[in-house]
DRENNU-675249 format. One record per residue: x, z, y of N, C-alpha, C, O, CB in turn; residue in three letters. Coordinates in steps of 0.1 Angstrom, whole numbers, padded with zeros to 4 digits, always signed. Glycine has a CB too. Layout:
N
XZYXZYXZYXZYXZYALA ...
//
This chain:
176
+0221+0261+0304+0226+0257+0291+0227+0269+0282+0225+0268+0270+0240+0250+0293UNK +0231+0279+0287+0232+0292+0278+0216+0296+0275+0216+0299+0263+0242+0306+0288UNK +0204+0297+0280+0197+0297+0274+0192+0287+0264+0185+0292+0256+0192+0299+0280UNK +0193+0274+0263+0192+0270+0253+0201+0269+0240+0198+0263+0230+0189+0262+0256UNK +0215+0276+0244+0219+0280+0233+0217+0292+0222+0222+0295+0211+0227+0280+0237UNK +0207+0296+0232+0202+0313+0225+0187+0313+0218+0180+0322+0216+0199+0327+0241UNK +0185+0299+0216+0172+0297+0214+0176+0297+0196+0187+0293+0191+0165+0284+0224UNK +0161+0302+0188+0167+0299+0175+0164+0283+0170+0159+0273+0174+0161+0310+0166UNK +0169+0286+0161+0168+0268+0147+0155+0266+0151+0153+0257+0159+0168+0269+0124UNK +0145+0273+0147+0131+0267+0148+0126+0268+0164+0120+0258+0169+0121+0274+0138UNK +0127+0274+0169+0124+0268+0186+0139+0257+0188+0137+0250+0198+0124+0287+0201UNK +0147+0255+0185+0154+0239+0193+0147+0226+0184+0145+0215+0189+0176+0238+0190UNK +0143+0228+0170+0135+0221+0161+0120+0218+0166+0115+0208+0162+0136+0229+0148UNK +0113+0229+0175+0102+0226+0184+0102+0211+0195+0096+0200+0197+0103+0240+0193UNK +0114+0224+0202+0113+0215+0217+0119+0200+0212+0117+0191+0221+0123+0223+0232UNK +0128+0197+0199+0133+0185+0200+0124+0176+0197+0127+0164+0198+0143+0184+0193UNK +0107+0182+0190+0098+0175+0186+0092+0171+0199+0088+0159+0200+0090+0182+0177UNK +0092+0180+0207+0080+0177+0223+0090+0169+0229+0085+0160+0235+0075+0193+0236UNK +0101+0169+0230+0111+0160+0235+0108+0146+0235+0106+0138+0244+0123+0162+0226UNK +0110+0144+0218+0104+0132+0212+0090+0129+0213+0088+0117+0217+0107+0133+0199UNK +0083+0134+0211+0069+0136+0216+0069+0127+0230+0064+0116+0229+0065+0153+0218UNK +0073+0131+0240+0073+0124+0254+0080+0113+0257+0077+0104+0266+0079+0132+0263UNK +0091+0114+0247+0100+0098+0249+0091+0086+0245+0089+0076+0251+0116+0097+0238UNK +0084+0090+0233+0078+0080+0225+0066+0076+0232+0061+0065+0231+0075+0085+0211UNK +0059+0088+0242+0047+0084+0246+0049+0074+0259+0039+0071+0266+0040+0096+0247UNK +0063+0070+0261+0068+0065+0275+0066+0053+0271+0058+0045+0277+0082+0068+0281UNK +0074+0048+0254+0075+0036+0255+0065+0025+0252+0054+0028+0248+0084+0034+0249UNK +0068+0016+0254+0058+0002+0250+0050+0001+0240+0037+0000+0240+0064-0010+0246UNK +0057+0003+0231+0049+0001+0218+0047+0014+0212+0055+0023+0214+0056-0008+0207UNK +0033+0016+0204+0022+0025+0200+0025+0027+0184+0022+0020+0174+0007+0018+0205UNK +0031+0041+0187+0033+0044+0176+0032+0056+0170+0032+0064+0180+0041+0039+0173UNK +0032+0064+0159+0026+0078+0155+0038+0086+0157+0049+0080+0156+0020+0079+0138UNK +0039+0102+0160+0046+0108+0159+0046+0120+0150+0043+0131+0155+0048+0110+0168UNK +0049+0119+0132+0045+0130+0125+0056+0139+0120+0068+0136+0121+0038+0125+0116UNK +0049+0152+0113+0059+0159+0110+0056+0163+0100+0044+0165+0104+0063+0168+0117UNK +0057+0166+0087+0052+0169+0070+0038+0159+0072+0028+0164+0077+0048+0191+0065UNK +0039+0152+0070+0027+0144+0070+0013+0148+0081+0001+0146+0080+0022+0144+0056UNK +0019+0154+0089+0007+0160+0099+0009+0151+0114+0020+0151+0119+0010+0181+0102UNK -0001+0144+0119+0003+0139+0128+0004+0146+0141-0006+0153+0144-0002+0129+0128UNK +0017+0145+0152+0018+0154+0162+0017+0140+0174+0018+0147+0184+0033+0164+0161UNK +0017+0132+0176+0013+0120+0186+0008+0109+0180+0014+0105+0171+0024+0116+0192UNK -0003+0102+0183-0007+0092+0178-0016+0085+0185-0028+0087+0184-0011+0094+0168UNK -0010+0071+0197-0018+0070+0209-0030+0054+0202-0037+0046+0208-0003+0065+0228UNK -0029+0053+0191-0031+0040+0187-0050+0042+0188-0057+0051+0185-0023+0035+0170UNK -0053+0029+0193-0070+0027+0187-0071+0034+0174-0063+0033+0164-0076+0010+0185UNK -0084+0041+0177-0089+0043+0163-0081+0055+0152-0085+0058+0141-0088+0029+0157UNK -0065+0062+0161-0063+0066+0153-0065+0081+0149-0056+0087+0142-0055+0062+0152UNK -0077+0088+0155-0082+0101+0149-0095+0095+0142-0104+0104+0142-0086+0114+0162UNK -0099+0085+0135-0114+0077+0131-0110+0086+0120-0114+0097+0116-0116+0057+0128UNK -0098+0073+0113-0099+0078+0098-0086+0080+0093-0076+0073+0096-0107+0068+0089UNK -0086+0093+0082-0076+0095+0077-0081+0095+0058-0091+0097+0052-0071+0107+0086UNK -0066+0091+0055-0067+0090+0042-0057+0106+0033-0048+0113+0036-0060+0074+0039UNK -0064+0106+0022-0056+0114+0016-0041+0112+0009-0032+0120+0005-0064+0118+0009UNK -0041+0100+0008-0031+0092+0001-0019+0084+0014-0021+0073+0019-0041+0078-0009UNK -0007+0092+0017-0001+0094+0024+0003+0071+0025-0002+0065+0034+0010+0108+0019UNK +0011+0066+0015+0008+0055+0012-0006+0051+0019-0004+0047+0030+0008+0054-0002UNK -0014+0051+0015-0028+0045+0023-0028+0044+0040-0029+0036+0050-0040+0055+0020UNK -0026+0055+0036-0027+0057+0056-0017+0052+0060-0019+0048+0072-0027+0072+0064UNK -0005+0050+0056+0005+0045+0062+0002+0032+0065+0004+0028+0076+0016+0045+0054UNK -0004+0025+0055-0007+0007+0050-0019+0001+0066-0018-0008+0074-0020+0005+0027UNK -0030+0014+0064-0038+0009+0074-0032+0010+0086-0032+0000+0093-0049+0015+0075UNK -0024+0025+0092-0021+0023+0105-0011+0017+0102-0004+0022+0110-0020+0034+0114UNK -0004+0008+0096+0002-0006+0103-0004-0018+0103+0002-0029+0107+0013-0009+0098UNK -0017-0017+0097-0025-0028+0099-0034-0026+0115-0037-0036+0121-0036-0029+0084UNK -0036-0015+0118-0042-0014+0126-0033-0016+0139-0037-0013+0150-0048-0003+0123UNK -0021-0021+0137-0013-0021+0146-0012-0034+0155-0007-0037+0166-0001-0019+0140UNK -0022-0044+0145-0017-0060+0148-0027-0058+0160-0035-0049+0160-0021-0074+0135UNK -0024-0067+0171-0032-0074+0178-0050-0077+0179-0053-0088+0175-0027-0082+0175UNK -0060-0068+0184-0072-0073+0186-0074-0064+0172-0085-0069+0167-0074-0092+0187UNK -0071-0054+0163-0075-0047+0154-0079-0037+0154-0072-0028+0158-0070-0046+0148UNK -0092-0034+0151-0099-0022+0149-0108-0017+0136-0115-0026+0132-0105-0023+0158UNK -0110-0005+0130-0116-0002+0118-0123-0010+0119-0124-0015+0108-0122+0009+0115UNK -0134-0021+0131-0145-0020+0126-0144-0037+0122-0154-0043+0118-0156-0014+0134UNK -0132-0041+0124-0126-0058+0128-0117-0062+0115-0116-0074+0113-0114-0060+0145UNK -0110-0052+0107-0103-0055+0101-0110-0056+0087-0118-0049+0081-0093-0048+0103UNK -0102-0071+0086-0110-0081+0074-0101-0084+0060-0107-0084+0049-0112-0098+0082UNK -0086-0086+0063-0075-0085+0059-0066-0070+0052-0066-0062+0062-0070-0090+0070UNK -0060-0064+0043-0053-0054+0039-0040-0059+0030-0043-0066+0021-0062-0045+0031UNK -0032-0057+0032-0023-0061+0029-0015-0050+0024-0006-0047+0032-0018-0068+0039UNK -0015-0042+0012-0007-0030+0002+0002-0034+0001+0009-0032+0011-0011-0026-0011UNK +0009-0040-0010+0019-0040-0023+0029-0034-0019+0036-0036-0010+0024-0053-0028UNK +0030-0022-0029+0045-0015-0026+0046-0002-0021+0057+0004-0021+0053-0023-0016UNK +0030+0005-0015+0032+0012-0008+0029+0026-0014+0027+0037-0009+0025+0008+0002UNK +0031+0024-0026+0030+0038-0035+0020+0045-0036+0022+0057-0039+0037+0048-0031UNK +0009+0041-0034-0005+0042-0032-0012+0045-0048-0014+0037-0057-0012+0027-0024UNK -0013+0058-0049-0024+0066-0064-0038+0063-0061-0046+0056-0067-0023+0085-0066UNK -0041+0071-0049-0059+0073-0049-0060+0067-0033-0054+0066-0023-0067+0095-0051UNK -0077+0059-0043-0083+0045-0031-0091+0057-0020-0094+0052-0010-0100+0029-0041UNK -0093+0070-0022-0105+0076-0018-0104+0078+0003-0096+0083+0010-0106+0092-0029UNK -0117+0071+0004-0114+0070+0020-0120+0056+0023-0128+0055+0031-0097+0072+0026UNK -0114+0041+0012-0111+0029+0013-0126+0023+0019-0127+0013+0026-0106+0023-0003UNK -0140+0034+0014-0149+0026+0017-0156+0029+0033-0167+0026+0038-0157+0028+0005UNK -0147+0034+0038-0148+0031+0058-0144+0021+0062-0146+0019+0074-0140+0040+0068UNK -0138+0011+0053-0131+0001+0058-0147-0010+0056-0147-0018+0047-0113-0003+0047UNK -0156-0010+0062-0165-0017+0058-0165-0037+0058-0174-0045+0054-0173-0011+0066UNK -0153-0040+0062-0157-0052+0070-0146-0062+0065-0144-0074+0068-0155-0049+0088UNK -0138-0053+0054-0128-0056+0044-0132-0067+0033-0140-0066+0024-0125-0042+0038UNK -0126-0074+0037-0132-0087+0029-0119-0090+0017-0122-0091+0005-0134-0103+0042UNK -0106-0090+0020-0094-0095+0013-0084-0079+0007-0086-0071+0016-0084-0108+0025UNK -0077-0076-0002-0073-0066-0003-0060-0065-0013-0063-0064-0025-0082-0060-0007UNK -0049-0064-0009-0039-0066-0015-0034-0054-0019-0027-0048-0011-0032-0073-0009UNK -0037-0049-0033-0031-0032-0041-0014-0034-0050-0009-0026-0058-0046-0026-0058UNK -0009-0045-0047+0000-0050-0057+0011-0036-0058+0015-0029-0049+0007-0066-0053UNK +0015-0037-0071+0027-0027-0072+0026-0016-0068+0036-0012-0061+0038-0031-0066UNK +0016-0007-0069+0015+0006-0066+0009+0014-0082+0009+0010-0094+0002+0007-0052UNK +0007+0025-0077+0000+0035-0089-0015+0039-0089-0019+0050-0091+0007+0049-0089UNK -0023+0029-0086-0035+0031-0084-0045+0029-0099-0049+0019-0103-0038+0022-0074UNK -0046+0041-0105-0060+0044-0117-0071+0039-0117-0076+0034-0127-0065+0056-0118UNK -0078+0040-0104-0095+0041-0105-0097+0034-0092-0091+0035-0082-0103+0057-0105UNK -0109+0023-0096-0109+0012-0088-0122+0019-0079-0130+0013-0071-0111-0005-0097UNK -0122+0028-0083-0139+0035-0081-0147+0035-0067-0160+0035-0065-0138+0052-0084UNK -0136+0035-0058-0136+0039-0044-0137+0027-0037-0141+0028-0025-0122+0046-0040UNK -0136+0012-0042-0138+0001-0039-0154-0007-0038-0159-0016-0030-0131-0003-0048UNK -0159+0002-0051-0172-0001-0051-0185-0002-0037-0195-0009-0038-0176+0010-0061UNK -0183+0004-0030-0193+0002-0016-0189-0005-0006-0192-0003+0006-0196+0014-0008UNK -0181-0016-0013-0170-0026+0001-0180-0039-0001-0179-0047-0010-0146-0033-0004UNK -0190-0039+0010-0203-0050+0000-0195-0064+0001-0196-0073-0006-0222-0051+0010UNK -0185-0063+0017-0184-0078+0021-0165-0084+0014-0158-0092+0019-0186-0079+0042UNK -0162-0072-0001-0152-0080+0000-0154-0093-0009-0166-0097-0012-0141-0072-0004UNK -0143-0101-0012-0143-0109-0015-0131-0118-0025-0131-0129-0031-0145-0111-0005UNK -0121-0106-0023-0107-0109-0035-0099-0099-0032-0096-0094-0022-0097-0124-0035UNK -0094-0097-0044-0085-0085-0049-0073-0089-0057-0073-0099-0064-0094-0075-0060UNK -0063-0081-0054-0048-0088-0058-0043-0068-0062-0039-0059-0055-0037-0100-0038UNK -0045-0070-0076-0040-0052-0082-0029-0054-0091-0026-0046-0101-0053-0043-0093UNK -0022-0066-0086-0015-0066-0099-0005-0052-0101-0006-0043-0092-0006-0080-0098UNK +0004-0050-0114+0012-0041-0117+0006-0025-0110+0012-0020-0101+0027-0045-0113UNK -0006-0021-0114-0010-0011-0112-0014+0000-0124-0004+0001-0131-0020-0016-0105UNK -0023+0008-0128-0026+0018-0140-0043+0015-0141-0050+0024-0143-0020+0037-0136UNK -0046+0004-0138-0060+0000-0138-0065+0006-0150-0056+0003-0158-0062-0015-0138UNK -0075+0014-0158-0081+0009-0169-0095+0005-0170-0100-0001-0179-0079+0017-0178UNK -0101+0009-0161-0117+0001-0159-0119-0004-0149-0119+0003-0139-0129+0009-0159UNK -0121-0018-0147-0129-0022-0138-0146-0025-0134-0152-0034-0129-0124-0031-0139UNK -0150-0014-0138-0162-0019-0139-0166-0018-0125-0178-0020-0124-0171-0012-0150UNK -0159-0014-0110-0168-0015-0100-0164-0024-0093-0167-0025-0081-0171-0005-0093UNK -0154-0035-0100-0154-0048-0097-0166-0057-0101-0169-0067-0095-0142-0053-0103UNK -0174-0051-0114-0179-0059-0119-0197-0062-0112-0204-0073-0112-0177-0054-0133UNK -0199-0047-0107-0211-0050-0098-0208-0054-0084-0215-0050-0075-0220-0039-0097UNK -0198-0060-0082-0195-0065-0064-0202-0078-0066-0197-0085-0076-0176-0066-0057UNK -0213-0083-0057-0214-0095-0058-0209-0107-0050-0212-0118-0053-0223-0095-0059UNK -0201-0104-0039-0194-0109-0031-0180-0115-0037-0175-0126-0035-0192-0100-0022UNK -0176-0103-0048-0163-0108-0053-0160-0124-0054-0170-0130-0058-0160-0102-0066UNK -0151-0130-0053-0147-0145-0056-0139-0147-0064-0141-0156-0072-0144-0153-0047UNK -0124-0140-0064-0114-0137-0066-0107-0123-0073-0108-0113-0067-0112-0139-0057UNK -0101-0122-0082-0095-0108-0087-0083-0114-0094-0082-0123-0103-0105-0098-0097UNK -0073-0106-0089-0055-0111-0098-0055-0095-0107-0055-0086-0099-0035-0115-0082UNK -0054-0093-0115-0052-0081-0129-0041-0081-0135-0037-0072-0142-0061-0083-0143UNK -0032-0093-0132-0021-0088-0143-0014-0077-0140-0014-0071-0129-0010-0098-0146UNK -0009-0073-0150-0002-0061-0148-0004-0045-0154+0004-0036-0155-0002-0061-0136UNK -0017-0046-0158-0026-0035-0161-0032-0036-0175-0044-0039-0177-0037-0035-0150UNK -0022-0035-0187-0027-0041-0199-0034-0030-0203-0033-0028-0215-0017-0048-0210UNK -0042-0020-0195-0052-0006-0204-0063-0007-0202-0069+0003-0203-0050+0008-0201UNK -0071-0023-0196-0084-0025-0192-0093-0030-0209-0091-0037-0219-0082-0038-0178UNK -0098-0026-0205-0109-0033-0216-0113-0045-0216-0116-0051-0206-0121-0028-0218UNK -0112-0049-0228-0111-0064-0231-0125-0072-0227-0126-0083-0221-0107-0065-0248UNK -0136-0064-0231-0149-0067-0225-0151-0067-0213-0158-0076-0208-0158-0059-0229UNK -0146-0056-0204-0146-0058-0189-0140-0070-0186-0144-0077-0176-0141-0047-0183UNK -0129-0074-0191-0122-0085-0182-0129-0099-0190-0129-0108-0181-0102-0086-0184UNK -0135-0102-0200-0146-0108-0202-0157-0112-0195-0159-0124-0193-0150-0102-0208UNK -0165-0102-0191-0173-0100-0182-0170-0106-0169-0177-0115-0165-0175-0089-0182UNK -0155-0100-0161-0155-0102-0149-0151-0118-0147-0151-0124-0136-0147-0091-0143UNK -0146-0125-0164-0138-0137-0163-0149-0145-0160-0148-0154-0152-0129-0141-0176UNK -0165-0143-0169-0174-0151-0169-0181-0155-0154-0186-0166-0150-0183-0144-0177UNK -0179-0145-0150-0181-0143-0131-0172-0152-0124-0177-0161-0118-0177-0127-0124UNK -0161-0151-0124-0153-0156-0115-0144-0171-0119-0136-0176-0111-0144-0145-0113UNK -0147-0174-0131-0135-0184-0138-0126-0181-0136-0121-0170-0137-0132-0194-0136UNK -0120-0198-0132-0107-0195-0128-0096-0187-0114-0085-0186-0110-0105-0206-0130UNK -0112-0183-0111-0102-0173-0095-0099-0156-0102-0097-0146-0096-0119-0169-0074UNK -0099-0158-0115-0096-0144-0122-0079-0142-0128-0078-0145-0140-0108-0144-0135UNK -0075-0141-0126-0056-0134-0135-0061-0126-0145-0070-0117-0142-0042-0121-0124UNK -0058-0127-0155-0063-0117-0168-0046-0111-0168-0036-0117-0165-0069-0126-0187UNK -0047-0099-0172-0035-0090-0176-0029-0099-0190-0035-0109-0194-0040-0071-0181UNK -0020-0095-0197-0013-0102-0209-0022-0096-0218-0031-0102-0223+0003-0100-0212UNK -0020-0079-0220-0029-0076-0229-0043-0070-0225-0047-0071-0213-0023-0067-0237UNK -0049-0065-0235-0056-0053-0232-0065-0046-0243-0064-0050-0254-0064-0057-0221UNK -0072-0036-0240-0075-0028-0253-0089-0029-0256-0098-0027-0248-0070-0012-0252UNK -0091-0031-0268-0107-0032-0274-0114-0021-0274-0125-0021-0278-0109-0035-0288UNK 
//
């Protein structure tokens, strides 16, 4: 006991990590062990594949990747809103990504979306959208919800309305 009282702040701040480190790797369920956003355990499928730069992002997938029978190359479904998510960049490894839920985050640039050949509907509401234009060459798209984002151009949402009808949400405003 007296040697571990002689130990300093950052070696008991170590071993309480490897500590934890071992407890976690005991139990049932599979889950990450990080420290400043760096991960120090992480027993899940798939999870040295892919990492995002957008701390939000990566969060969103490895709990998507958590469900049952899921893997990068299976997951069809994304489910955001909320998760404080700025930048998409990374998004287009998700190949197989068909549905995509960005709601209520801070996301700018839809840019990173563009090489998702098989999605299929997008849900961005209350975001910092101002161009959509790589919504506009997806030809899969079916679906897109916008409100929220009144700094899109008015022509783009035009465009994307003519495409989609009524599976489109137009923002309230937007700018000419």
């Amino acid at each position: 006991m007296k040697k571990l009282q002689q130990l300093s702040a950052r070696d008991k701040s170590a071993f309480a990590i490897i500590i934890l480190a071992l407890f976690c790797s005991s139990c049932s369920q599979r889950f990450a062990v990080t420290l400043n956003d760096q991960t120090l355990y992480d027993p899940r499928v798939n999870a040295d594949e892919l990492r995002f730069a957008d701390p939000g992002l990566q969060g969103c997938v490895n709990f998507a990747l958590q469900q049952p029978n899921t893997t990068l190359e299976t997951l069809k479904v994304l489910a955001c809103p909320g998760w404080e998510i700025e930048i998409l960049d990374g998004i287009a490894a998700l190949t197989t990504l068909q549905f995509l839920d960005l709601s209520d985050n801070r996301i700018s640039s839809l840019a990173p979306l563009q090489p998702l050949r098989n999605l299929s509907s997008v849900s961005i509401l209350n975001n910092r959208v101002t161009d959509i234009a790589p919504l506009l060459s997806m030809r899969t798209l079916t679906s897109a919800t916008l409100t929220g984002n009144d700094n899109i151009q008015c022509s783009q949402l035009d465009v994307l309305g003519s495409k989609l009808g009524q599976n489109m949400r137009r923002p309230a405003d937007c700018r000419d």
